[in-house]
N, C-alpha and C positions, 0 to 999 in steps of 0.2 A: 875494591868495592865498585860495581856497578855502577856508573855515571846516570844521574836523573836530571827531568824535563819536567818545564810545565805547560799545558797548550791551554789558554784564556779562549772563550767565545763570548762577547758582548754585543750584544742586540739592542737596536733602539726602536720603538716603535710600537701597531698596535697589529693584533692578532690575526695573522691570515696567510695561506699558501696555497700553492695548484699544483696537481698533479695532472697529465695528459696519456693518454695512450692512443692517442689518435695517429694518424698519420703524418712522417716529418713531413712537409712540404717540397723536400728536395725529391718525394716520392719514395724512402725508405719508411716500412710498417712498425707501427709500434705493437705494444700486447693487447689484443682481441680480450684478454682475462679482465682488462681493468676498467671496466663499466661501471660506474659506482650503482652500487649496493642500495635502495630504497628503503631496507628492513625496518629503519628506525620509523618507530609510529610520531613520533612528536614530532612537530612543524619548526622545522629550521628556515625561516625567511628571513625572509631575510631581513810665566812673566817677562816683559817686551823686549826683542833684539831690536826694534826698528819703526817705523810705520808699514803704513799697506803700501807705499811706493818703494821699502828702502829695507825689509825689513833684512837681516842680514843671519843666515844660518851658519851658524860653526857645525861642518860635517866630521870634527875626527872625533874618537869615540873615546870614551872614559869608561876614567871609570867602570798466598797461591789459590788464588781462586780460577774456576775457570769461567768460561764465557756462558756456560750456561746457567752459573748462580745466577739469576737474576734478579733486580731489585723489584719485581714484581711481586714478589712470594712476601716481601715485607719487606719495611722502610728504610732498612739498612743507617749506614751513616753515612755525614753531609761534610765532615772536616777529614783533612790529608792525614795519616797516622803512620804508623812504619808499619801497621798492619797488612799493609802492601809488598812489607820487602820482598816476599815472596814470590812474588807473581810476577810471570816471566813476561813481562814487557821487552816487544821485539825491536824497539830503538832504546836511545839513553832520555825520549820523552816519558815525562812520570805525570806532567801538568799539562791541561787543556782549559786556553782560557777564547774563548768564543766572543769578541765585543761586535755589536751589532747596531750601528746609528742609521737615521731616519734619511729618506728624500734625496740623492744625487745619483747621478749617472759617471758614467768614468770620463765622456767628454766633459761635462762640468766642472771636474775635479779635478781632470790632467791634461787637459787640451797640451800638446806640444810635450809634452814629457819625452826625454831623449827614448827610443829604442819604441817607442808605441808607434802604430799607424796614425799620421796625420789627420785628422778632420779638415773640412774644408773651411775657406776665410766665411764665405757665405755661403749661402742656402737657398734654393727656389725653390717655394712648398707649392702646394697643390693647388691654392688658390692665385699662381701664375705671381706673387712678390716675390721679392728676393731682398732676404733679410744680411747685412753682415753681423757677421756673430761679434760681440763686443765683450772684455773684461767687466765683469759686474760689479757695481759701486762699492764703496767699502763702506756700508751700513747697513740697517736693515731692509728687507728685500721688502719691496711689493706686494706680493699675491702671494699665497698657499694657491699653486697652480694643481688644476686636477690631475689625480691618476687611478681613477677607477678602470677599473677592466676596458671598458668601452671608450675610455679617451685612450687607452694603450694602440688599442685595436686603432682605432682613426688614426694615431701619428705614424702606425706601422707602416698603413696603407696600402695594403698587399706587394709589401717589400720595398717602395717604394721610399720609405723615410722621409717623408715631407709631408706627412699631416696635420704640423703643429701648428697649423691655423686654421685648424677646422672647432678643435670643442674649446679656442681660445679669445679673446679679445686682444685687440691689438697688442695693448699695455703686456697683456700676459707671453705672448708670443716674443717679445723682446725678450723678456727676464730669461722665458724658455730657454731661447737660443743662449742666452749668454754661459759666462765659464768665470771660476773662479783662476785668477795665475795664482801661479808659486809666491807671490811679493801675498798674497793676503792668505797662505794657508802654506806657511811655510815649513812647520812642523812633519805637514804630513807628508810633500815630496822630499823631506832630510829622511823617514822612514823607508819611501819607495826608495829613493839612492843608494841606501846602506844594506838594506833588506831585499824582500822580494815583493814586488807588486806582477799581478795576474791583469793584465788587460786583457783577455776575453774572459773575461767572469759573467754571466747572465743571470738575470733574477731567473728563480726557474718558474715562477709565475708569471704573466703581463697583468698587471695588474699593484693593489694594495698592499698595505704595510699586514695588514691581518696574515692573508698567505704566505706570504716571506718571513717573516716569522716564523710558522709553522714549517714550513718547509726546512728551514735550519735546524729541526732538530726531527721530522719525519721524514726528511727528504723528500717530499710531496706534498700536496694540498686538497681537501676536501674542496676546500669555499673557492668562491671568486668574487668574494668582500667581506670586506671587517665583520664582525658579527653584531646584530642590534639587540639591547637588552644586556641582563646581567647572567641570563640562565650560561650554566656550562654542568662540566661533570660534577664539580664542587657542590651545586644545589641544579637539581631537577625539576624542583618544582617552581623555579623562577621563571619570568618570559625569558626567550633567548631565540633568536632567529638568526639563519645567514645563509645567502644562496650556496649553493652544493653545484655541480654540472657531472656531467658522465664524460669522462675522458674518451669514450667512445663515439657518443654520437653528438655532440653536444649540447645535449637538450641540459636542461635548468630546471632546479627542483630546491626548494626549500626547507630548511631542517632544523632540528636541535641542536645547538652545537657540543654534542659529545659524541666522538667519535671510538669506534672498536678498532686503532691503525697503531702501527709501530712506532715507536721513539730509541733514536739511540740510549737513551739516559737507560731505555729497559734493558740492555745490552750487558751495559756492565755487572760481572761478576759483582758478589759482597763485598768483598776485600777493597774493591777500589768506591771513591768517594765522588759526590757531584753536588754541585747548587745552581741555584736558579735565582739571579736577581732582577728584575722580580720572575714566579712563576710563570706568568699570565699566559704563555703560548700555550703551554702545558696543561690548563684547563682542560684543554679541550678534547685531553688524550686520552681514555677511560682508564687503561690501567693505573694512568701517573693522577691526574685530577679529580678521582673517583675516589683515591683512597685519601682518606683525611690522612692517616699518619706518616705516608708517603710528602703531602705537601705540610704538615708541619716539621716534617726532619728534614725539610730541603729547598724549600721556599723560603725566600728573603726579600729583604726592603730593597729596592737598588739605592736606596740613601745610605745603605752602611756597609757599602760593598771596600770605598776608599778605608774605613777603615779596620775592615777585617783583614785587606791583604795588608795592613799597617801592624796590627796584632799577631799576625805572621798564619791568620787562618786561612786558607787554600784549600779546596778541595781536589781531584785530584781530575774531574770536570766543572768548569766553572762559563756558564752562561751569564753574560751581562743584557739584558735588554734597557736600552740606556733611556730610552723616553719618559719623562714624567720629574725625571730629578733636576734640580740645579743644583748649578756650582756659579759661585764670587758673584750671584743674585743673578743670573740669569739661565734658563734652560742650556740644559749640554745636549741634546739630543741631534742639531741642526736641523729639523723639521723645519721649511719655509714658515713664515716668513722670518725666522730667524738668520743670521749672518752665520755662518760655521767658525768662525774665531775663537768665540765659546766654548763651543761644544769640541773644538780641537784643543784649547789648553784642557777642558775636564778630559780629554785620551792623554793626554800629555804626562798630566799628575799620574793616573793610573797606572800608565808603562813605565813612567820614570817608579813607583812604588813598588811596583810587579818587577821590573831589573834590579832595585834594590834589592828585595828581599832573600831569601836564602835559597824560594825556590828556581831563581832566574839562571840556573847551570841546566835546568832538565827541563824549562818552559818550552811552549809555543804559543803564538798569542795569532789565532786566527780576527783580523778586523775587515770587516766588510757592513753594506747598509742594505735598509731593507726590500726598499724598492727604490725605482726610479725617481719619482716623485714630478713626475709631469716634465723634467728635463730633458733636452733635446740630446740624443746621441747616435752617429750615423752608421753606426756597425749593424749591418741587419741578421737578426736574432735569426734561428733556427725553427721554424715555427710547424707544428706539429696538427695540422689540420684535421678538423671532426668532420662527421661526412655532413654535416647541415652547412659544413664553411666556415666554421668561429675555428679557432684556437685558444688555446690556452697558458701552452708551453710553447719556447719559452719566453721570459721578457727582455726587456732591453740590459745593455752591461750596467753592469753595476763597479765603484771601484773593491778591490781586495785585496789584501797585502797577510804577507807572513812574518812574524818577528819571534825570530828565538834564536838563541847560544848557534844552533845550528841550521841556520839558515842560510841560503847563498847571498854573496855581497855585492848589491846592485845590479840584481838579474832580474831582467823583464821575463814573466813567464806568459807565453802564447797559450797552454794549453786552454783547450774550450772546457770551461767550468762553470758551475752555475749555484746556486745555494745546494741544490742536496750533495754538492761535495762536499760538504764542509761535516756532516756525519762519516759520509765517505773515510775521510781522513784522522776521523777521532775510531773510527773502524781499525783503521789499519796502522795507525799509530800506540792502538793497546791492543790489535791484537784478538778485533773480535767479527762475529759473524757479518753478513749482510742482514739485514733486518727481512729480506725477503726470504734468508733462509729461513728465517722463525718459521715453526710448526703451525702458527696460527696466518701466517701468512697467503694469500692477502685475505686481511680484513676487509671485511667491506667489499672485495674486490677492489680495494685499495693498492697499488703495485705501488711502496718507494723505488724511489728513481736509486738508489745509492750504489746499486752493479752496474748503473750503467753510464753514471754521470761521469764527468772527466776528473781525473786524480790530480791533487795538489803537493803530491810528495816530493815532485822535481825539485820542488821550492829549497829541499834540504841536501844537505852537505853530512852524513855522518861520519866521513872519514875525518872531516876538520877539527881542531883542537877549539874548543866549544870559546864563542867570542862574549868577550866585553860588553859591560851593559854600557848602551848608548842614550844618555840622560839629555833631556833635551832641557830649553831654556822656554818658558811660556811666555807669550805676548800679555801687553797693560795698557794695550792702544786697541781692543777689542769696540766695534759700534755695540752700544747703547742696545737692550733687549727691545724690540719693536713694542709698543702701548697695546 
């Protein structure tokens, strides 16, 4: 019998992605095709090993459809069944679980991590200081520091990397720079160790949680900010605004937020399953948010995600967009000003529930966050210039890591990645089109990024004899949720 897989995607945050067809910077052309599209008349505007000095990680480990069925044509099903036995899935991956948390950069998260490029001890920004970068307190943060498009752009600072004291106040500018070490986020460098962590991963927007979002499951982004209002494709007739730009010239224009663009979820054949917890990116997609019975066969609470993969329900795509839930009375999301402690033992429970379960022999569990979230990191992004001089694509790194049966064991992956891999990858892991191939393609003159964004399948090993679930231990020494 054919060996199965399951690939998780969880997302934290709130709705938004970009898409660019501008010009790289380095002076390579992007598609002259992808202009955005004006057609829409309605107005879119817009438990504990240690403390945080001590804490101590034990690393050994324990413990026939085809691609054109689409779930477009109707609502299909939302749970894993053997109704898939058939379908020729080209690895032994059968599950895709996608988790996606809020606000850090990979310097943040992994300053010093063995096999990455070094960051520097300090920093001279633009306003002539020179900050040393510090380990950040072991409580709650400060400030929810800005990351709207236009503070992305300032920190960029036409390659430069030191304009984190331009849209910041002092106080901010320290947090900025700072980084969490391993002693307070120790769970999640025992994953990078044992697994695969990607240190060039890019948000492929600069900018918001709204487009990163979005882009994790269109590879691309209308907006270049969260959306205001409740209007989407769900109801029409609600307000709903969010700036839009033309990846060509980069003029700005505001709109409705439903859009006529691709989603992987539309990809999959009948036979295979997906959920969404919650929907919310997916509003905004018209064939998926459009149809009421589309989002009642496959929308979910993300409060009951822990325990459907408990009840042994799985689908055979599973999106987590983790913002808005707590776990042990406080937020898991890590959105500043929260401490990530949290919101790493609620990933902790999940993977340790998802390695329990029956389907952790055919998983893959893509985790990555959604945007930056106004954190300082000194790798300078690939930036894709419109002929007015904005950008759009892409943003700063983000961290992202691979776990499953078949995954390499403590390999640092270089290749350059960015959110619209991460469809890429559920592409080529079941076995289905480019979303650009779609016949209705581009929408909008909407071009996803997913042929040409950089591939994450290095990450796997499937010659390997599929490994052990590796159960971690959660902290009980977590600071206090911020008032």
């Amino acid at each position: 019998m054919r060996s199965r897989q399951t690939l998780i995607v969880l997302g934290l945050g709130v709705f938004g992605a970009s898409a660019s067809a501008c010009s790289a910077a380095d002076g390579s052309s992007a598609d002259d095709d992808a202009a955005l599209d004006g057609s829409h008349d309605a107005s879119f505007d817009g438990s504990s090993d240690g403390s945080a000095n001590d804490a101590k990680i034990d690393d050994d480990t324990s413990g026939d459809g085809t691609a054109s069925d689409a779930i477009t044509t109707d609502a299909g099903k939302d749970a894993a069944t053997d109704a898939d036995a058939g379908y020729p899935f080209p690895t032994p991956i059968r599950y895709v679980v996608v988790i996606v948390k809020e606000n850090h950069t990979f310097d943040n998260m992994f300053t010093g991590f063995p096999g990455t490029d070094p960051p520097p001890a300090s920093v001279k920004l633009a306003d002539g200081t020179t900050v040393t970068r510090k380990p950040a307190a072991f409580k709650p943060l400060l400030f929810d520091t800005t990351h709207a498009h236009t503070a992305g752009v300032s920190e960029y600072n036409d390659g430069k990397m030191n304009g984190w004291s331009t849209p910041l106040a002092a106080g901010l500018t320290a947090q900025a720079l700072s980084y969490f070490p391993e002693s307070q986020i120790p769970n999640y460098w025992a994953y990078a160790r044992n697994f695969v962590l990607f240190d060039h991963f890019f948000s492929t927007f600069m900018g918001p949680s709204g487009p990163g979002h979005f882009s994790t499951h269109t590879a691309n982004t209308v907006s270049y900010e969260n959306v205001t209002g409740s209007g989407d494709c769900s109801d029409l007739k609600a307000a709903g605004n969010v700036g839009t730009f033309d990846p060509k010239t980069g003029a700005t224009k505001d709109m409705f937020p439903c859009f006529d663009v691709p989603a992987v979820e539309s990809l999959l054949p009948k036979t295979l399953t997906w959920r969404a917890y919650p929907g919310s990116p997916l509003d905004y997609v018209q064939d998926i948010g459009g149809d009421p019975a589309i989002r009642a066969a496959h929308y979910h609470s993300m409060g009951s995600l822990l325990d459907d993969v408990g009840k042994g329900e799985l689908a055979n795509l599973t999106y987590a967009n983790v913002g808005g839930v707590t776990y042990d009375g406080a937020p898991a999301s890590e959105h500043p000003p929260q401490h990530p402690c949290n919101g790493e033992n609620y990933t902790v429970e999940l993977v340790n529930r998802l390695m329990k379960s029956k389907y952790w022999p055919e998983m893959a569990i893509i985790f990555t966050y959604d945007d930056y979230g106004g954190w300082y990191d000194h790798v300078k992004p690939t930036v894709e210039l419109c002929t007015n001089g904005d950008f759009f694509h892409t943003g700063f790194r983000l961290p992202a890591m691979i776990i499953s049966p078949y995954a390499k064991t403590g390999f640092v992956d270089h290749t350059k990645t960015e959110h619209a891999s991460i469809p890429r990858l559920i592409e080529d892991l079941f076995g289905l089109p480019r979303m650009t191939a779609n016949p209705k393609a581009p929408w909008n003159k909407y071009v996803p990024r997913d042929a040409t964004a950089g591939s994450m399948m290095g990450a796997f090993d499937f010659t390997q004899p599929p490994r052990p679930a590796f159960i971690r231990t959660k902290r009980t020494d977590c600071p206090a949720a911020p008032p």
